[in-house]
C-alpha positions as CSV (number, residue, x, y, z in Angstrom):
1,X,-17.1,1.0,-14.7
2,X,-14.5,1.7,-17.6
3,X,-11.4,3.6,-16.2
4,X,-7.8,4.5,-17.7
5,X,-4.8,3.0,-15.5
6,X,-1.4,4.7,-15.8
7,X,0.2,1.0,-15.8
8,X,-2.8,-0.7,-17.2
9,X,-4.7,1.4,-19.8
10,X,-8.0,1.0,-20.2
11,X,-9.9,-1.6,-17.5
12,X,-13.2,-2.4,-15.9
13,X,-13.5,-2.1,-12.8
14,X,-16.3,-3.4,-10.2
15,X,-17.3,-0.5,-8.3
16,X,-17.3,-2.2,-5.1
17,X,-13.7,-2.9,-4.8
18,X,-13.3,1.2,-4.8
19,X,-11.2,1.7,-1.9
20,X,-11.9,5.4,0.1
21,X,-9.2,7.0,1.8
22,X,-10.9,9.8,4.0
23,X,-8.2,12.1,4.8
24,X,-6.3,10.8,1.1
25,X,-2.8,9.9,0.7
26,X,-0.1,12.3,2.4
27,X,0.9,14.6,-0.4
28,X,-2.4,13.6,-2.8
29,X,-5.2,14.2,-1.0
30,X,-7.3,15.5,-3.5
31,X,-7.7,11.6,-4.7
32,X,-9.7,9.7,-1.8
33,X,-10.8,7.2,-4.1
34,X,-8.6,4.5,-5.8
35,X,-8.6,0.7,-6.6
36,X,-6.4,-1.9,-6.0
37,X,-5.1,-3.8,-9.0
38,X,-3.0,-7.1,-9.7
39,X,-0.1,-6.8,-11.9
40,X,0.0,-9.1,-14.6
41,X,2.7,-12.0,-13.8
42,X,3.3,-11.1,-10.4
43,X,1.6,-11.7,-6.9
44,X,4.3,-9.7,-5.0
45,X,3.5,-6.3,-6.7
46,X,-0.1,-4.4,-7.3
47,X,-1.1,-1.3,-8.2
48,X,-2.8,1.7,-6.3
49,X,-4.4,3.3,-8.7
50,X,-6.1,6.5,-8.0
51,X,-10.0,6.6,-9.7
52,X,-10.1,10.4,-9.5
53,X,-6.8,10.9,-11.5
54,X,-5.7,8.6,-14.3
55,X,-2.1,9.3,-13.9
56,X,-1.6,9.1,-9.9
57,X,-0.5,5.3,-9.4
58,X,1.5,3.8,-6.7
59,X,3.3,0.5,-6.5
60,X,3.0,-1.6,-3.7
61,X,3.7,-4.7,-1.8
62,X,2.7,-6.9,1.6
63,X,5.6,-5.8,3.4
64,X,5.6,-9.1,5.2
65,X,7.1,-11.1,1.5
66,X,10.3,-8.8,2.5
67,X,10.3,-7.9,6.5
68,X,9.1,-10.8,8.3
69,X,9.3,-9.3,11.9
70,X,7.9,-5.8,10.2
71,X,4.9,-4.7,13.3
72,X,3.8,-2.0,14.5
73,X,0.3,-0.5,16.2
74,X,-1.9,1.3,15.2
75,X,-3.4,4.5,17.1
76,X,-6.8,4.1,18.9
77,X,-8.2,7.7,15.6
78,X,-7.1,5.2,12.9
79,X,-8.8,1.7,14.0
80,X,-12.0,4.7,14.9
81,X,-11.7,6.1,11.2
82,X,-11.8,3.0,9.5
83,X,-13.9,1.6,11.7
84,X,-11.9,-2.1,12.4
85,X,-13.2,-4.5,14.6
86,X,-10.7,-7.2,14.1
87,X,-7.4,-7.8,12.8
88,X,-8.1,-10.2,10.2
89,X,-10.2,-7.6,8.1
90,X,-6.8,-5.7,7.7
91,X,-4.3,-5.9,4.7
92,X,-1.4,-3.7,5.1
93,X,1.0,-2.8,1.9
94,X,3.6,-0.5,1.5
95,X,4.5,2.0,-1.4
96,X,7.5,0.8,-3.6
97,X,9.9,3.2,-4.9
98,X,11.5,1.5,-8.4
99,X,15.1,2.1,-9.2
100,X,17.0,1.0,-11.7
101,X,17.9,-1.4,-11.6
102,X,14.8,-3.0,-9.8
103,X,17.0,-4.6,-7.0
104,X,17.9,-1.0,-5.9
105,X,14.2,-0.3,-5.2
106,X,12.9,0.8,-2.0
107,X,9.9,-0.3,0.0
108,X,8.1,2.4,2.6
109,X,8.6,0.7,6.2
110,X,7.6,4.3,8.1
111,X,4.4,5.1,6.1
112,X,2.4,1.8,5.5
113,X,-1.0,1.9,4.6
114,X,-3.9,0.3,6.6
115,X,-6.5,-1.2,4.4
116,X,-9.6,-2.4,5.8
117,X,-11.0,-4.8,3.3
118,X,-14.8,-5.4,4.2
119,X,-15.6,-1.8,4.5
120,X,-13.0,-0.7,1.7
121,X,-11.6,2.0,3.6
122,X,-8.0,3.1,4.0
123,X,-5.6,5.0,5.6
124,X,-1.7,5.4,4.8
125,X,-0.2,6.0,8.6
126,X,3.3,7.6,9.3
127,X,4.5,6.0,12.1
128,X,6.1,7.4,15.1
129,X,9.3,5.2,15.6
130,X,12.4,5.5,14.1
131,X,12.5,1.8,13.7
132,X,11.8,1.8,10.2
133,X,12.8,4.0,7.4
134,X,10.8,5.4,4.2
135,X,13.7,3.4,2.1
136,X,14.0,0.1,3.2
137,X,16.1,-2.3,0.9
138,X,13.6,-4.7,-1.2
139,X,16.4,-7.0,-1.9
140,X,18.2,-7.9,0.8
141,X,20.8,-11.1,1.2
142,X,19.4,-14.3,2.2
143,X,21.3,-14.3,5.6
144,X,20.0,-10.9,6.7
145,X,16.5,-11.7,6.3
146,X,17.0,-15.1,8.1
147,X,18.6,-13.0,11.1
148,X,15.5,-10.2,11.2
């Protein structure tokens, strides 16, 4: 199907990769249905982009390029709602906030979301620690991520 992108302009997209949020994202949840898209150029970044509305897009990233050590668990109602059986069938990202400049950007450490890639259903979870913070540094010196 033909859709607009707010990063990509017009695309095709294959229906099947449609990825369903139930409950949608926390602050959005009018748009349960979006689509995961590569940027051009670069692996570490994709795009979220809503299907319902042209011009709701989120950046995001594997957390796991930046925070090595970055784990948490999951409650027992999200692995139910997206119905996971095993870990492997899971990709997590978070959202990036961009700055200017692009090393004061900001990656989402307390509000991942949980994608479960064979059934294409998602959630984004707000964790209950206060280990990690919704503005976590994306560039951070070389010796502090060798110490995390």
């Amino acid at each position: 199907m033909k859709m607009t992108s707010a990063y990509l302009g017009e695309i095709e997209v294959d229906e099947s990769k449609i990825i369903t949020f139930p409950s949608g994202i926390p602050g959005f949840s009018e748009s349960k249905q979006f689509v995961l898209l590569e940027f051009p150029d670069n692996q570490m970044f994709h795009i979220l982009q809503s299907v319902d509305d042209t011009q709701l897009a989120f950046i995001i990233t594997d957390p796991y390029y930046l925070y090595q050590n970055y784990v948490f668990e999951l409650e027992p109602s999200t692995i139910e709602l997206l119905n996971i059986q095993d870990r492997n069938d899971v990709a997590i990202y978070t959202i990036v906030t961009v700055n200017k400049p692009f090393t004061d950007s900001t990656i989402n450490l307390k509000a991942p979301i949980v994608i479960h890639v064979k059934e294409n259903l998602a959630k984004q979870v707000v964790l209950q620690t206060d280990d990690y913070s919704s503005r976590m540094p994306i560039n951070r010196p070389s010796r502090e991520k060798e110490e995390k």
